[in-house]
C-alpha positions as CSV (number, residue, x, y, z in Angstrom):
1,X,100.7,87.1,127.9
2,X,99.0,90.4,126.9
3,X,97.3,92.1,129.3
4,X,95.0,95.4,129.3
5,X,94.1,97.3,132.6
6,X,91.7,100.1,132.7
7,X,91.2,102.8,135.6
8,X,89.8,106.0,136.2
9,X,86.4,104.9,136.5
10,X,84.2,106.1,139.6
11,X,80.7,108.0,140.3
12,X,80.1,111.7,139.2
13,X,77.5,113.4,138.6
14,X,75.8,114.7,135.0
15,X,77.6,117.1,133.4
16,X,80.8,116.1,135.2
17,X,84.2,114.4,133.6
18,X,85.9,111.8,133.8
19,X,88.6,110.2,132.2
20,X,89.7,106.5,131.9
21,X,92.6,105.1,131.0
22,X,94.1,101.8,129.9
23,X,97.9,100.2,129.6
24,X,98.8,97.4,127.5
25,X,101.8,95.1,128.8
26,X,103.0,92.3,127.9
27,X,105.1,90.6,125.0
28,X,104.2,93.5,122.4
29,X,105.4,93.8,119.2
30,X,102.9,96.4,117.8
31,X,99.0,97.2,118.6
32,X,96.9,98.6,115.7
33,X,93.9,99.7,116.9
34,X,92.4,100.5,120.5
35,X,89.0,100.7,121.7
36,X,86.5,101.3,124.3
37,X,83.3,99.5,124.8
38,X,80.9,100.1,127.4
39,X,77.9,97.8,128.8
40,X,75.2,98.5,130.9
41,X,73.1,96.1,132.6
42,X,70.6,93.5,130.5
43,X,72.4,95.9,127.8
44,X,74.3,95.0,125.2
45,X,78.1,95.9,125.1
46,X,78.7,98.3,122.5
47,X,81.4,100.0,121.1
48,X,82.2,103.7,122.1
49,X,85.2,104.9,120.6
50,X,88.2,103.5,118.4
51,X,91.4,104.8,117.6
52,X,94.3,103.1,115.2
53,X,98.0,103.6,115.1
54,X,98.3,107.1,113.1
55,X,95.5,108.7,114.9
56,X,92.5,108.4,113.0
57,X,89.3,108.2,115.3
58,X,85.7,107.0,115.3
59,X,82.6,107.8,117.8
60,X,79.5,105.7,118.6
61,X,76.2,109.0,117.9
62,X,75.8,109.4,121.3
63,X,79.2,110.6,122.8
64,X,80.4,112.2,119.6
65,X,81.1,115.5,120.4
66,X,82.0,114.9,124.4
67,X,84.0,112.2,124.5
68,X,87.7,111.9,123.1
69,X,90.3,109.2,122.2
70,X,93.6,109.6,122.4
71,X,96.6,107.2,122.4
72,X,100.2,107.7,123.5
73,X,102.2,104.5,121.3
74,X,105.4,105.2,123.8
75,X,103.4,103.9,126.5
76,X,100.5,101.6,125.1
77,X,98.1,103.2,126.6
78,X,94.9,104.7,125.4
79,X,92.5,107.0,127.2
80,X,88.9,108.1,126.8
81,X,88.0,112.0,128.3
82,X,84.5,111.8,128.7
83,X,82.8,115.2,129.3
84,X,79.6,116.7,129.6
85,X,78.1,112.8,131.2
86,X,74.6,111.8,131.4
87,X,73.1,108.7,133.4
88,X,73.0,107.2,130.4
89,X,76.4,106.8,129.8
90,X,76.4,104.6,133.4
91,X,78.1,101.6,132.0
92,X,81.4,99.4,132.8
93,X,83.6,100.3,130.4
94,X,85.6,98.1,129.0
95,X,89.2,98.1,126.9
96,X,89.8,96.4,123.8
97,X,92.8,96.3,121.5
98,X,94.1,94.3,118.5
99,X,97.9,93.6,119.6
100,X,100.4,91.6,117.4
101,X,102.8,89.7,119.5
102,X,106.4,87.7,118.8
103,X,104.1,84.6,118.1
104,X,100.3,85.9,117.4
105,X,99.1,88.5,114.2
106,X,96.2,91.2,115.2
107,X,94.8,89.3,118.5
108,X,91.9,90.6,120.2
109,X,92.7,91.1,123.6
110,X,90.1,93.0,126.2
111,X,90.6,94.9,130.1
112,X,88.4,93.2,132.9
113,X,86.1,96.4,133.1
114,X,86.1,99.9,135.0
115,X,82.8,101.1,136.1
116,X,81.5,104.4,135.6
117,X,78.5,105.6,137.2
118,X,76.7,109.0,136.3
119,X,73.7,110.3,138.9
120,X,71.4,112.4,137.8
C-alpha cells in the first residue's frame, strides 16, 4: 500500500544540475531512512546517498562533495541536488526507503526509476 515516486530526472549537460525528488504515500506510520540508488546499463545498481530520520547523511566516493540529500518528514519526501554532473553519473535513479506501516516494521519499499542522462 506504500508507494514511492521519483521525478526530476531528464538530460543536461556536464557540469549542469539537477535535482530529483521522491514522495512517499501510502498507509505511513513512520519511515526511517531514505535513499537513492542509481543503475546504469550492464551496471550494477548501487547506492548513492542515504539519509535517516534526524538528518544524518552518507555519500557513495564519487558524488561526495556535489551531490546533497535532504528530507522534509512533513511531507515524506526526500530529494537528491546533484551538481557539478558528469556522463558518468548517466544512470536511472532509483528511490528507496525503509517505511514502518499500521501492520509492517522497517519494510523496504523502492520508486519505479527516474532517468538521468548527462552529455558530455
Amino acid at each position: 500500500q506504500v508507494q514511492l515516486v521519483e521525478s526530476g530526472g531528464g538530460l543536461v549537460q556536464a557540469g549542469g544540475s539537477l535535482r530529483l525528488s521522491c514522495a512517499a504515500s501510502g498507509s505511513i506510520f513512520s519511515i526511517n531512512a531514505m535513499r537513492w540508488y542509481r543503475q546504469a546499463p550492464e551496471k550494477q545498481r548501487e547506492l548513492v546517498a542515504a539519509i535517516i530520520s534526524g538528518g544524518s547523511t552518507n555519500y557513495v566516493n564519487s558524488v561526495a562533495g556535489r551531490f546533497t540529500i535532504s528530507r522534509d518528514n512533513a511531507k515524506n519526501t526526500v530529494y537528491l541536488q546533484m551538481n557539478s554532473l558528469k556522463p558518468e553519473d548517466t544512470a536511472v535513479y532509483y528511490c528507496n526507503a525503509d517505511v514502518t506501516t499500521p501492520t509492517d516494521y522497517g519494510m523496504d519499499y523502492w520508486g519505479k526509476g527516474t532517468l538521468v542522462t548527462v552529455s558530455s
